[in-house]
C-alpha positions in Angstrom: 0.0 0.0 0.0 1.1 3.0 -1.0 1.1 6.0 1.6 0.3 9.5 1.3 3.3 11.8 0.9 4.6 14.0 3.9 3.5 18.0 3.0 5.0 21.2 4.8 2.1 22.5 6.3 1.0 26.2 6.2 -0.9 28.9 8.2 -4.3 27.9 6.0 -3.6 24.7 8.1 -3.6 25.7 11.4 -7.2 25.0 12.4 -6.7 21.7 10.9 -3.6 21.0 13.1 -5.6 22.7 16.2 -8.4 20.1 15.8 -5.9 17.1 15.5 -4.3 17.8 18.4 -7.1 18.2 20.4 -8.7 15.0 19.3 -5.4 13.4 19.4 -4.5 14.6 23.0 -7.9 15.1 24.9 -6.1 15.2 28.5 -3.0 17.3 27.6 -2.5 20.5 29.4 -3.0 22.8 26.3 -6.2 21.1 25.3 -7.1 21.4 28.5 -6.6 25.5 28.3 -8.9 25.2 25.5 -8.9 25.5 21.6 -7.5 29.3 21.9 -4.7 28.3 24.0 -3.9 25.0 21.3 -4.1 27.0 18.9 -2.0 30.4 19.5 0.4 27.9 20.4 0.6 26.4 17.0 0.7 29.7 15.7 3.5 31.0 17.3 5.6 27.9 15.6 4.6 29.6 12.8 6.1 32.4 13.5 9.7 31.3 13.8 12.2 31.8 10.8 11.3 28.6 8.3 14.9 27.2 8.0 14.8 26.7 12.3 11.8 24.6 12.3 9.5 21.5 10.4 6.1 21.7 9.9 4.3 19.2 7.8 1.5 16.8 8.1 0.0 13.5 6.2 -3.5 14.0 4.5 -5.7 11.5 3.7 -8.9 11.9 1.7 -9.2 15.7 1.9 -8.2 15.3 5.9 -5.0 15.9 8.0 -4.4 12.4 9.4 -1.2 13.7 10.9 1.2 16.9 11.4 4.6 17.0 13.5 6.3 20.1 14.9 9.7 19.9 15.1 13.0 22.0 14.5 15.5 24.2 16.1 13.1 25.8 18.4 15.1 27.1 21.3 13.2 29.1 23.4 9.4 27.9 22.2 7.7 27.9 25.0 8.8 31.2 26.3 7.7 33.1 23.2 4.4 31.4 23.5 4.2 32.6 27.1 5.1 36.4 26.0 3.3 36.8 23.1 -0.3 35.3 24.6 0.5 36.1 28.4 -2.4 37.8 28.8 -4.4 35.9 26.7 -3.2 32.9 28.6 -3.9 35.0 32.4 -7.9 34.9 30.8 -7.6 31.6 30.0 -6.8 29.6 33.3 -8.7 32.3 35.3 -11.4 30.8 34.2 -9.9 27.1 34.8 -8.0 27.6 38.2 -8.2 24.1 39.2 -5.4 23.3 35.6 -2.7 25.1 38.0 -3.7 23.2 41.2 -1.9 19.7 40.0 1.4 18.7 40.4 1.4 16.9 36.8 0.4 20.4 35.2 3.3 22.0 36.8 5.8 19.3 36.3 5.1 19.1 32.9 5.6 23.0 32.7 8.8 23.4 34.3 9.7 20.5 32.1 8.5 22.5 28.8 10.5 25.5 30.6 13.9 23.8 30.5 13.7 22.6 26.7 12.3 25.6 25.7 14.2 28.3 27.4 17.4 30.0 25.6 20.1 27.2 25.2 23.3 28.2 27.6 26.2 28.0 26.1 27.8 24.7 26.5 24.0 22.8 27.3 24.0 19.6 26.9 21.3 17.5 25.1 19.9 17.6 21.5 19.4 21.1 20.3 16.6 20.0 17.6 13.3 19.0 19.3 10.3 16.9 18.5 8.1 19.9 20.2 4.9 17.8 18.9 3.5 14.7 17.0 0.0 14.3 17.0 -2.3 11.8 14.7 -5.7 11.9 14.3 -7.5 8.6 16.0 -9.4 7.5 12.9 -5.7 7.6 11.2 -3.3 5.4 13.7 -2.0 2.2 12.9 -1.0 3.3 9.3 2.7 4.0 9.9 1.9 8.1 9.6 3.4 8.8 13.1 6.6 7.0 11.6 6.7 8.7 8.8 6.8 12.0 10.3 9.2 11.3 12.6 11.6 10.1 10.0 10.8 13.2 8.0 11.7 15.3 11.1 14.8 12.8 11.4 16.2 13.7 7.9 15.7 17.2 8.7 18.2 17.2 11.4 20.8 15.5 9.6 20.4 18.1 6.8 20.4 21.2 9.6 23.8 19.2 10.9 22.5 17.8 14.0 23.7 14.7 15.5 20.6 13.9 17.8 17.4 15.3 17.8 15.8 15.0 21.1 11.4 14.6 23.0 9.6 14.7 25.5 6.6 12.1 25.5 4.3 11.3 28.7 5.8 8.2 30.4 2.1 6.4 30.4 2.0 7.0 26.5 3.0 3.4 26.1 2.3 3.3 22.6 4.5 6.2 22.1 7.2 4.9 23.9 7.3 2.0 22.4 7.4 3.4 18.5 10.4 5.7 19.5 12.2 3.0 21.3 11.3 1.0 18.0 13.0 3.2 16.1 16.2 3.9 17.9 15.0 6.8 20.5 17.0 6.2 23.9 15.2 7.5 27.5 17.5 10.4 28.7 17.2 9.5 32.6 17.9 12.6 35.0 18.0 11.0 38.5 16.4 8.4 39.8 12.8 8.7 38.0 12.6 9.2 34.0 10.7 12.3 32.7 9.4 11.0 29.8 13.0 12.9 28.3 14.3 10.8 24.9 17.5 11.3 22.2 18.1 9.4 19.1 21.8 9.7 17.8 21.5 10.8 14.0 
């Protein structure tokens, strides 16, 4: 069987790629937030200079099965936090209780320290898997591995020699494709963050 081709994706795509992820992630944090917050998000991956970052997606019959975000994004979370701060203070005003959890806060310092400014001399991969997502009615049909080899290829041609994730530690699924495919847990301490490298 012949599958569909991988396709940079553009801003006329980012209500698709909103919609995907919040089908494809119902209990994430952002989704969580609400479709505003999911996709201003998006949106400011858009926003970064085109040869620092991948956007592209899988469609099937007229639908996006599948997108990926992933690139030299160095400080992407903080220039989602500036540029929709306030946006954001509306947003979980309204949802107090997303700030209450320890998960919701773990998983944003975590976001914090991939996302923040590289110092000089950091260790770990510089080029990021920020996001994968595929749309339910579309899994089992080798998109979410074609996508990440698409994002693989990319770092090689940017010069990389590891490109790096962050996937939820119960996403066995997940885990399992990237171990699959040669990803490697990146253990800091005694507990694993969900933290993962593959050498290029």
């Amino acid at each position: 069987m012949t599958l569909p081709d991988v396709c940079p994706l553009t801003r006329d795509d980012l209500e698709a790629a909103t919609q995907v992820h919040l089908i494809a992630f119902p209990s994430s944090d952002l989704t969580r937030a609400g479709r505003g917050v999911v996709k201003r998000f998006y949106e400011t991956q858009w926003e970064r200079p085109e040869q620092s970052r991948l956007l592209a997606g899988i469609w099937d019959g007229g639908r996006l099965a599948a997108f990926i975000c992933a690139g030299d994004l160095g400080d992407a979370l903080t220039r989602f936090l500036r540029r929709h701060r306030w946006y954001l203070v509306r947003s979980y005003a309204a949802r107090p209780w997303l700030l209450l959890g320890r998960e919701t806060l773990g998983r944003l310092r975590a976001a914090a320290g991939i996302s923040a400014p590289r110092p000089e001399g950091a260790q770990g991969p510089r080029y990021r898997v920020l996001a994968i997502a595929t749309h339910p009615d579309f899994r089992g049909r080798g998109f979410a591995q074609r996508l990440l080899q698409a994002a693989e290829d990319e770092a090689r041609k940017a010069g990389e020699s590891e490109i790096g994730l962050t996937v939820e530690t119960d996403n066995t699924d997940a885990v399992e494709l990237y171990i699959g495919r040669g990803w490697e847990p990146m253990h800091e301490g005694a507990t694993w963050g969900g933290s993962m490298r593959k050498t290029l």
